[in-house]
C-alpha positions as CSV (number, residue, x, y, z in Angstrom):
1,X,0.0,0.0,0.0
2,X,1.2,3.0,-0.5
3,X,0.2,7.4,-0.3
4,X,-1.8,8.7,-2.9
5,X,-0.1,12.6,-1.9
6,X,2.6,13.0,-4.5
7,X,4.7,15.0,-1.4
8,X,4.2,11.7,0.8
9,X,5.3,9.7,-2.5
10,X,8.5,11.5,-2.1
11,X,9.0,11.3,1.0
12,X,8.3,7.4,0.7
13,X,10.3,7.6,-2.2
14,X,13.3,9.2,-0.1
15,X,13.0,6.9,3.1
16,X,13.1,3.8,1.0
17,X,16.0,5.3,-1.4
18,X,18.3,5.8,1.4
19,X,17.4,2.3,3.1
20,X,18.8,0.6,0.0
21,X,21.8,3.0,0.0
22,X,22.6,2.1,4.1
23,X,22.1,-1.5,2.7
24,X,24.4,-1.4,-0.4
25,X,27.1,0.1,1.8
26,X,26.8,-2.5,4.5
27,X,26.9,-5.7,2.5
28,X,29.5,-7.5,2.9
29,X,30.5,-5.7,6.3
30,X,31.8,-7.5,9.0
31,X,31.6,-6.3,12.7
32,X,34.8,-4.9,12.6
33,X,34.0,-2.7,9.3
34,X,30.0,-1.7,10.7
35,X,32.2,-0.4,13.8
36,X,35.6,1.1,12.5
37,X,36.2,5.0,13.1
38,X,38.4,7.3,11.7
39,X,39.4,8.4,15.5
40,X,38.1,8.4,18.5
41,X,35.7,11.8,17.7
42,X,34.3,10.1,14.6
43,X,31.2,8.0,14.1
44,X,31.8,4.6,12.7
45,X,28.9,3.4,10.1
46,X,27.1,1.4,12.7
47,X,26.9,4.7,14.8
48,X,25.4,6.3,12.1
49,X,22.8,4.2,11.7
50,X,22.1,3.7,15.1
51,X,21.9,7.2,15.7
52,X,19.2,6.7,12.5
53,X,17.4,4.3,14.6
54,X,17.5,6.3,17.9
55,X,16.1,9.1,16.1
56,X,13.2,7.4,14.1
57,X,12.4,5.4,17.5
58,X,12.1,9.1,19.6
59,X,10.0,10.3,16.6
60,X,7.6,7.4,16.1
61,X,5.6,7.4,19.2
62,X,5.4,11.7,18.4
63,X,4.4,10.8,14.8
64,X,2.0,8.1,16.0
65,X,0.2,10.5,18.5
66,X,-0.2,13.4,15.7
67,X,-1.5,11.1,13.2
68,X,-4.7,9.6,15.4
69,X,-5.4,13.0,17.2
70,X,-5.5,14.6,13.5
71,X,-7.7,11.2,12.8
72,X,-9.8,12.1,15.5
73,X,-10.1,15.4,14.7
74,X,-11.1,14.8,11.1
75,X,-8.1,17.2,10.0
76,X,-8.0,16.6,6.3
77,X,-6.9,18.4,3.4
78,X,-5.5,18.0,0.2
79,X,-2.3,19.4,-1.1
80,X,0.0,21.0,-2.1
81,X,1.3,22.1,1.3
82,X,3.7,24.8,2.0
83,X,5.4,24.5,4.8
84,X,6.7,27.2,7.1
85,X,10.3,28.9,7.4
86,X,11.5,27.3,10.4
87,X,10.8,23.6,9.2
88,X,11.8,24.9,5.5
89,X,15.5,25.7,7.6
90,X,15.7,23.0,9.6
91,X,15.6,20.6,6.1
92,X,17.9,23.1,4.6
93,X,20.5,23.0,7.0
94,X,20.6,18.9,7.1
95,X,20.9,18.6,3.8
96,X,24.0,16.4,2.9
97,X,26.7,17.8,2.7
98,X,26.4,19.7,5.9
99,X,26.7,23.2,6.4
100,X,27.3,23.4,10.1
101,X,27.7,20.7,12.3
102,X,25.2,19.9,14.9
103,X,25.6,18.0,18.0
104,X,23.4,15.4,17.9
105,X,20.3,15.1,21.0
106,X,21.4,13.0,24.1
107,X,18.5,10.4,22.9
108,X,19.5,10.1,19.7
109,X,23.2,9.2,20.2
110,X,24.5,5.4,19.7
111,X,24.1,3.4,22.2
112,X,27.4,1.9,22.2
113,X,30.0,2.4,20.0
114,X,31.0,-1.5,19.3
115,X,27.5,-2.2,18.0
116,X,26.2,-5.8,16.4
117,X,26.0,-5.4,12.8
118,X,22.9,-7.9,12.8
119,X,20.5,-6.4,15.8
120,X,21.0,-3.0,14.4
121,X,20.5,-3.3,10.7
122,X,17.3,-5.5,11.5
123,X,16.1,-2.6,13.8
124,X,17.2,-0.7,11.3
125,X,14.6,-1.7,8.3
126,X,12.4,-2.3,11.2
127,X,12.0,1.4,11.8
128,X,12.4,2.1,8.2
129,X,8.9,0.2,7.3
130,X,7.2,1.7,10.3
131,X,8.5,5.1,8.4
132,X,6.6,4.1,5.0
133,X,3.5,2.9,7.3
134,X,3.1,6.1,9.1
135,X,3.4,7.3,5.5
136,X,0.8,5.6,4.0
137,X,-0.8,6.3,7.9
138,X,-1.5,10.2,6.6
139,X,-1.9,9.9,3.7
140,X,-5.4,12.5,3.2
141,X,-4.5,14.7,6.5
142,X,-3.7,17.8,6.4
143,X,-0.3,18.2,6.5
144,X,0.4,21.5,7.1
145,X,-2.3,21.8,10.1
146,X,-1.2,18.8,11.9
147,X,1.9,19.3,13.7
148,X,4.5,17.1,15.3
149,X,6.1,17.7,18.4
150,X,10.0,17.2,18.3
151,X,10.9,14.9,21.0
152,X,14.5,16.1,20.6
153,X,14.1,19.4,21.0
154,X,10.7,19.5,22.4
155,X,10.1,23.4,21.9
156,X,9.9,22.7,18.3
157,X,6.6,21.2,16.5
158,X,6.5,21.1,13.0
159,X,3.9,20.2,10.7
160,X,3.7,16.7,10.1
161,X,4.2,16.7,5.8
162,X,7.8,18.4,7.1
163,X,8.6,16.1,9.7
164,X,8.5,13.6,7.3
165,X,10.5,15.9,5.0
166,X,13.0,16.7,7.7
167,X,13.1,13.2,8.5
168,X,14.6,11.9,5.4
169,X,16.9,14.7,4.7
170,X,18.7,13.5,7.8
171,X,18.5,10.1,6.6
172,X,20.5,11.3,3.9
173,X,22.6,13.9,5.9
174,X,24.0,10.4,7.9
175,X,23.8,8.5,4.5
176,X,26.3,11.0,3.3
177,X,28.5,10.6,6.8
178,X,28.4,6.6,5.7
179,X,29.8,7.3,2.9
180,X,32.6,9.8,3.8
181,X,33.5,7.4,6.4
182,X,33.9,4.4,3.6
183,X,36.1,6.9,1.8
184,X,38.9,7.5,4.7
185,X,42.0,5.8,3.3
186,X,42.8,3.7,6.4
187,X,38.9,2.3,6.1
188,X,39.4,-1.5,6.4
189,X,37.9,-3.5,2.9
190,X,35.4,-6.0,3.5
């Protein structure tokens, strides 16, 4: 099943682009490779996409609570939605590569940084299909007026078409970090 809104197509489109990227690059890896870093202040590739995990595990119970309370409320539209300046910035500024550095929210950080390859990657598609669910999940809202409550930075709600936007950028933004990491010269082949 999947959205009939062509910006939740693209978002879907995004999520599920990136998951087969993350999977590309970590075929073939054993655990030494999913966990080698460049020095003690970089991520490895298994951080990274733990950090994707911790991030899309805080944001899924957020997302989940938007969606039925908009459900509830019978907050439906049809697009297309523009979305405001702050969330337009936020999805600016992740965009790979990065512009500034940001530290990353105490909950989303890895949770270790020798990681097992297996447990996270299968957490990792995991979270990716509950991603293209919560899709398909809001697919007819209105997804301007329904707004997501950042349970990083809790001050900041956006609306929920941009969450999903902002979501995937950062995706990529760590996608990109995978990749640079795969790069460094003294990266061990698989």
């Amino acid at each position: 099943m999947t959205a009939e809104d062509p910006q939740l197509k693209e978002c879907a489109a995004a999520f599920q682009a990136n998951a087969n990227r993350v999977r590309e690059i970590v075929d073939g890896f054993s655990g030494e490779t999913f966990n080698w870093r460049a020095n003690a202040g970089r991520w490895s590739v298994g951080e990274c996409v733990e950090h994707l995990n911790a991030t899309a595990r805080a944001y899924m119970p957020e997302i989940t609570k938007s969606i039925s309370k908009a459900r509830a409320q019978n907050k439906t539209g049809a697009g297309p939605f523009k979305y405001g300046w702050l969330s337009r910035w936020f999805e600016g500024q992740l965009a790979p590569p990065p512009k500034r550095k940001f530290k990353a929210a105490k909950k989303s950080l890895p949770s270790a940084s020798e990681l097992d390859m297996a447990k996270v990657m299968q957490n990792f598609d995991s979270l990716q299909a509950e991603y293209l669910q919560k899709i398909v999940e809001s697919d007819g809202l209105h997804l301007k007026k329904v707004k997501v409550k950042s349970p990083l930075a809790p001050l900041l709600r956006f609306e929920l078409g941009a969450a999903f936007q902002i979501l995937a950028v950062h995706d990529s933004r760590h996608l990109w970090q995978m990749e640079q990491v795969i790069k460094n010269p003294g990266f061990p082949k698989p």
